[in-house]
N, CA and C of each residue as an Amber inpcrd file, in Angstrom:
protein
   288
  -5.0380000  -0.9960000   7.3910000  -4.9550000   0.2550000   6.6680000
  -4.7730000   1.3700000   7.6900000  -3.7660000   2.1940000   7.9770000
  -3.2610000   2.8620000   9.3070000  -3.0940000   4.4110000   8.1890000
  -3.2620000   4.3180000   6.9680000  -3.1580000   5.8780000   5.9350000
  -4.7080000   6.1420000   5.9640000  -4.5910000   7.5360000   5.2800000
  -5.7030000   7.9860000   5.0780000  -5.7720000   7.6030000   3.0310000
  -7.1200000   7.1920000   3.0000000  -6.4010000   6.4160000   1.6000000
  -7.5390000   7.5170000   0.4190000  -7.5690000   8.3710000   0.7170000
  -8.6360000   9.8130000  -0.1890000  -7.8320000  10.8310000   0.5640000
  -7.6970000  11.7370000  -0.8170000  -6.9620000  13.2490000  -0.6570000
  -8.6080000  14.3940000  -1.3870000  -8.4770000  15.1920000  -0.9970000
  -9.5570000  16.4380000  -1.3100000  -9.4420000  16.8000000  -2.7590000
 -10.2360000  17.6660000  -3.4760000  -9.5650000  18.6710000  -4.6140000
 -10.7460000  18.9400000  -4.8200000 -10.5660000  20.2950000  -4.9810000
 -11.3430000  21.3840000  -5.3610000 -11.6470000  21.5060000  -6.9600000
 -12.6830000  21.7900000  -7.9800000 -12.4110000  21.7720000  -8.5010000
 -11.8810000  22.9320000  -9.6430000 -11.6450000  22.7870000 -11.2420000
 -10.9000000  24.5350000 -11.5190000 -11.7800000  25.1760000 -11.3150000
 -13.2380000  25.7730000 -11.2840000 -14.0140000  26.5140000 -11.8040000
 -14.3650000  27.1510000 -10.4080000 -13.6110000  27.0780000  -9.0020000
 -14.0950000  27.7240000  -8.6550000 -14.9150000  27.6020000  -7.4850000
 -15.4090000  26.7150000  -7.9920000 -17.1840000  26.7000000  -7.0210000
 -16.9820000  25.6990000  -6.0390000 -17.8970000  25.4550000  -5.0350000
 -17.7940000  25.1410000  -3.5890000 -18.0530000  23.3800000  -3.7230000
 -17.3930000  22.8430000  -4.6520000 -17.3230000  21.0660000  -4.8500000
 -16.2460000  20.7530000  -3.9580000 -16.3850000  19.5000000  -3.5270000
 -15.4680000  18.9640000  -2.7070000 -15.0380000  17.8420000  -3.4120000
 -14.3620000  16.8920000  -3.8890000 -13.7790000  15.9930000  -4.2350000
 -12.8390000  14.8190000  -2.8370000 -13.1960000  13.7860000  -3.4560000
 -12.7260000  12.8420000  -2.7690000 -11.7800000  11.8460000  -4.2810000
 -10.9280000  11.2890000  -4.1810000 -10.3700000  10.5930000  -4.8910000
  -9.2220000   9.4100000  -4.0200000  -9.3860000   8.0760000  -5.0980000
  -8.7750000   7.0390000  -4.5480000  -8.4320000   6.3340000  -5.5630000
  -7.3020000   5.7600000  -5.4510000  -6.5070000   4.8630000  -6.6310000
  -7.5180000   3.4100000  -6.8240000  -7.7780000   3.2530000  -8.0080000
  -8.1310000   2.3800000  -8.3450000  -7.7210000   1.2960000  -8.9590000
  -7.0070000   0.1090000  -8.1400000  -6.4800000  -0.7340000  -8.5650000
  -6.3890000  -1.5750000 -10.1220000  -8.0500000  -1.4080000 -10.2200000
  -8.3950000  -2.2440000 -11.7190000  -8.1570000  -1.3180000 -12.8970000
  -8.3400000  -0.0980000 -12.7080000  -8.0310000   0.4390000 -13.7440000
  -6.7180000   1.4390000 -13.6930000  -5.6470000   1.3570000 -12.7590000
  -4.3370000   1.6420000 -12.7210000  -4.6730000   3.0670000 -12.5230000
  -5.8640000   4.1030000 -12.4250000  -5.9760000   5.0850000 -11.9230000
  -6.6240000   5.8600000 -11.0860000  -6.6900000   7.1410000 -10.4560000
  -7.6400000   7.8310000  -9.4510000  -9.0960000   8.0150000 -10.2440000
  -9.8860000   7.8910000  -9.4720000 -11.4420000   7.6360000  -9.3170000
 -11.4980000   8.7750000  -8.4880000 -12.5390000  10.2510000  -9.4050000
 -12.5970000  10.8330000  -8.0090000 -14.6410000  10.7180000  -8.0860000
 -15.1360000  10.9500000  -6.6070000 -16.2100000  10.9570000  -6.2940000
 -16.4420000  13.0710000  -5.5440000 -17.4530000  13.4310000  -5.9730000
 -18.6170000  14.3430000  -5.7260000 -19.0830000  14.2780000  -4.5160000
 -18.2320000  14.5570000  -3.1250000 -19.1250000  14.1050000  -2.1150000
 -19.9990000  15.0100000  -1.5200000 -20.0200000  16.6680000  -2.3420000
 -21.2900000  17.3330000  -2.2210000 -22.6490000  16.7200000  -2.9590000
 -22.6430000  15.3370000  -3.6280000 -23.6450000  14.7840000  -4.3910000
 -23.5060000  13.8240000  -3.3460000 -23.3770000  12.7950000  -3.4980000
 -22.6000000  11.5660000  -3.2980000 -22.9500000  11.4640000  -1.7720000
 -23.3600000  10.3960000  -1.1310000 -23.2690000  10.0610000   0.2940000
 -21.8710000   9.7030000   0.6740000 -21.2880000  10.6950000   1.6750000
 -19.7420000   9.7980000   2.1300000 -19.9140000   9.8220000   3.3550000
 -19.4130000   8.5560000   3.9300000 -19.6890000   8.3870000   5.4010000
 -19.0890000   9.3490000   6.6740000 -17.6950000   9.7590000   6.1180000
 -17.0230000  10.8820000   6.4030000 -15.1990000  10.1510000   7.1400000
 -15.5150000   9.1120000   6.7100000 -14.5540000   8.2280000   7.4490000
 -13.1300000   8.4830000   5.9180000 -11.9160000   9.2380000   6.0680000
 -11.0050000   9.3350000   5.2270000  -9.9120000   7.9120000   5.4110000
 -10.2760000   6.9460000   6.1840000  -9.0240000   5.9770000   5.8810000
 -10.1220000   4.6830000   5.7370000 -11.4900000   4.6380000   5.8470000
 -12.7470000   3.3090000   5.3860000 -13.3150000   4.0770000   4.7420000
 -13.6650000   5.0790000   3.6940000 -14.4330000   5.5870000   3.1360000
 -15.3020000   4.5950000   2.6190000 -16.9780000   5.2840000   2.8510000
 -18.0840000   4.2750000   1.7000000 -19.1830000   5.6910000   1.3610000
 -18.6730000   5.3330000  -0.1600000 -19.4450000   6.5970000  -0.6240000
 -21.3350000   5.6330000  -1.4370000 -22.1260000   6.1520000  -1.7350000
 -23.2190000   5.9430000  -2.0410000 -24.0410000   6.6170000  -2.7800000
 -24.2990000   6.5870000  -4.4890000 -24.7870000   5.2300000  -4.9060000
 -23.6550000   4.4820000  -5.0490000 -23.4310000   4.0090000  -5.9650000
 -22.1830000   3.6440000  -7.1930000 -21.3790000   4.0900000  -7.5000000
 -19.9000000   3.8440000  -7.7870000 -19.3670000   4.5010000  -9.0570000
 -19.3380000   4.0720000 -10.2850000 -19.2850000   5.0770000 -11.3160000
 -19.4980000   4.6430000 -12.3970000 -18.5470000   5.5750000 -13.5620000
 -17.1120000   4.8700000 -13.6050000 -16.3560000   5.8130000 -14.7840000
 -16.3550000   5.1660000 -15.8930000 -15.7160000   5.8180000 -17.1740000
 -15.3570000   5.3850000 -18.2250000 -15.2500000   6.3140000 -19.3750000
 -14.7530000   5.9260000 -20.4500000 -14.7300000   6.6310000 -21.6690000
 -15.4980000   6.5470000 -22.8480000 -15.6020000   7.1620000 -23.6780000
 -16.6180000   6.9950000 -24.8090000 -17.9530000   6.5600000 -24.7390000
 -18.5390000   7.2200000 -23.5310000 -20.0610000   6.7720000 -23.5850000
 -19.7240000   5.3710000 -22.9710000 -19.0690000   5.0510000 -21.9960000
 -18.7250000   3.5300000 -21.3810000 -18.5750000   2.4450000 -22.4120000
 -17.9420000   2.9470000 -23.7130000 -17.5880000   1.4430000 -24.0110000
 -16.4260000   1.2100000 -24.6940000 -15.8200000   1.7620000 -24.7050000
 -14.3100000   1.4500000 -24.6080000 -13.7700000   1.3320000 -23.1800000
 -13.5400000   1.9570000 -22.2920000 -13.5910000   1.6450000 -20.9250000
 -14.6160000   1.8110000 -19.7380000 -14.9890000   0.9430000 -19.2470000
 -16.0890000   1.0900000 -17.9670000 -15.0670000   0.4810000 -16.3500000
 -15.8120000   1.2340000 -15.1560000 -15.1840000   0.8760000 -14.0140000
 -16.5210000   1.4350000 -13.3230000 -17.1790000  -0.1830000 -12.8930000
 -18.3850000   0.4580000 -11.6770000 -18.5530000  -0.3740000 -10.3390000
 -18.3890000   0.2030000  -9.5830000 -17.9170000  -0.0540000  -8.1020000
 -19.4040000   0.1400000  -7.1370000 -18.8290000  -0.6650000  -6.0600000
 -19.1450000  -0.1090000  -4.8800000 -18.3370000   0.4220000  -3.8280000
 -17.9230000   1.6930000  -3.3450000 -17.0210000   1.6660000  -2.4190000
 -17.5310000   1.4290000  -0.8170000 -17.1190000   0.6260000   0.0660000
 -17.9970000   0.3750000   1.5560000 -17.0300000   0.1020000   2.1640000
 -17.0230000   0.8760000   3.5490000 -15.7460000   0.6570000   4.5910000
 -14.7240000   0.5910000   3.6380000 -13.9920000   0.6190000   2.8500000
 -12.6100000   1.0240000   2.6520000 -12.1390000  -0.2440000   1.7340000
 -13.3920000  -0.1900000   1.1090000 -13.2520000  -1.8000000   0.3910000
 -13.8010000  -1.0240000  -0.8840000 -12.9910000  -1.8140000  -2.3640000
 -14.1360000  -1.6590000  -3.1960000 -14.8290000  -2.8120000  -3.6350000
 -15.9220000  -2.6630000  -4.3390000 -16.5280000  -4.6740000  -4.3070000
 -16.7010000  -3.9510000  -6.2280000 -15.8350000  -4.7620000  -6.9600000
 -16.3850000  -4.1460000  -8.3740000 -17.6050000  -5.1840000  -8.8940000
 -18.2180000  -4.5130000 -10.0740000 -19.4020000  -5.1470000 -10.5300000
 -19.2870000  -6.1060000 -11.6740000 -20.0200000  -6.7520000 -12.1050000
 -19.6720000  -7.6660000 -13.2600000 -19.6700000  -6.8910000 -14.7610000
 -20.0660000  -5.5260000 -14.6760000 -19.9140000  -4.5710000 -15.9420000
 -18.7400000  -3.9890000 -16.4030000 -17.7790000  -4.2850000 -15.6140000
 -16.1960000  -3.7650000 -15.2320000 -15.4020000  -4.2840000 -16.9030000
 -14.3410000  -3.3360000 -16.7700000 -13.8280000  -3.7710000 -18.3150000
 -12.3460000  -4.5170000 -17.9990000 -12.6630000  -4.8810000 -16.5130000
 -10.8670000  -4.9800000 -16.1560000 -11.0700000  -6.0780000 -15.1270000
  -9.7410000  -6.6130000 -15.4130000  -9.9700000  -8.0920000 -14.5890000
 -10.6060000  -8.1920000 -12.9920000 -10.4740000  -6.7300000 -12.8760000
 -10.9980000  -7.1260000 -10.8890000 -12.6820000  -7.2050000 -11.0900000
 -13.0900000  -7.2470000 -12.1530000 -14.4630000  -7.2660000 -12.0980000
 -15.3370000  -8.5440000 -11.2090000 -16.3100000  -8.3090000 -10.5540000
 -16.5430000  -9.2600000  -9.7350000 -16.0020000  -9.5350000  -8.3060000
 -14.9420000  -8.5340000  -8.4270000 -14.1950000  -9.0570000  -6.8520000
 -14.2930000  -8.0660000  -5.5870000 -13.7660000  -7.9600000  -4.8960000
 -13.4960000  -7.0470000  -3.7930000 -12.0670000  -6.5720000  -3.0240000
 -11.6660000  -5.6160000  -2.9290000 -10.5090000  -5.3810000  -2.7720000
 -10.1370000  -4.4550000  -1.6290000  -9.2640000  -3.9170000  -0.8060000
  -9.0340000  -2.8810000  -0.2660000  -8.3800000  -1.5830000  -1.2910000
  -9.3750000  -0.3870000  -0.7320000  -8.6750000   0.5790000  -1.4540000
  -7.0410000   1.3570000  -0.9950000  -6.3050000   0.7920000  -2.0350000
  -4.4400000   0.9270000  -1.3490000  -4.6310000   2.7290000  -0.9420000
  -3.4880000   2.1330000  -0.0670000  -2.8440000   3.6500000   0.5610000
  -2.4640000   4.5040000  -0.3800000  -2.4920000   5.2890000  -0.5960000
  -1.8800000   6.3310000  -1.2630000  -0.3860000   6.5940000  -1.0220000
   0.1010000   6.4270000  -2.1550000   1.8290000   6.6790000  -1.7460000
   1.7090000   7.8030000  -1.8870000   3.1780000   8.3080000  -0.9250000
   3.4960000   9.5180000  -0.6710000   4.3260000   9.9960000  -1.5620000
């Protein structure tokens, strides 16, 4: 992995949040993480943020996606609504 695989974003309202976001393979979209909450190691091409992630829709049950991200890996959990559940993956580069 030779990219930086997380871009920044601010969010609308303004206020002094930092955002980290990364494509998420299992669910075909960006995952962003809170890393004014959030432990991030500070590493932008192995990122490992800490606790969990945990997205989804409708109160998590129509879609759920809960991760671990570590060194630049994600390891998903068995609560996952999408086939990578259970596995571990590298988080892809970000196309340009």
């Amino acid at each position: 992995m030779d990219k930086e695989v997380c871009f920044f974003l601010i969010n609308d309202r303004g206020e002094k949040t930092t955002y980290l976001a990364y494509r998420c393979p299992g669910c075909k979209t960006h995952h962003s993480v809170d890393v004014t909450r959030w432990k991030f190691n500070g590493d932008m091409v192995k990122p490992t943020f800490s606790p969990s992630v945990l997205t989804g829709i409708e109160n998590f049950t129509k879609r759920r996606c809960h991760s671990f991200v570590k060194d630049g890996k994600i390891q998903y959990l068995s609560d996952c609504f999408h086939e990578l559940k259970n596995q571990t993956v590298d988080i892809p580069p970000e196309e340009e």
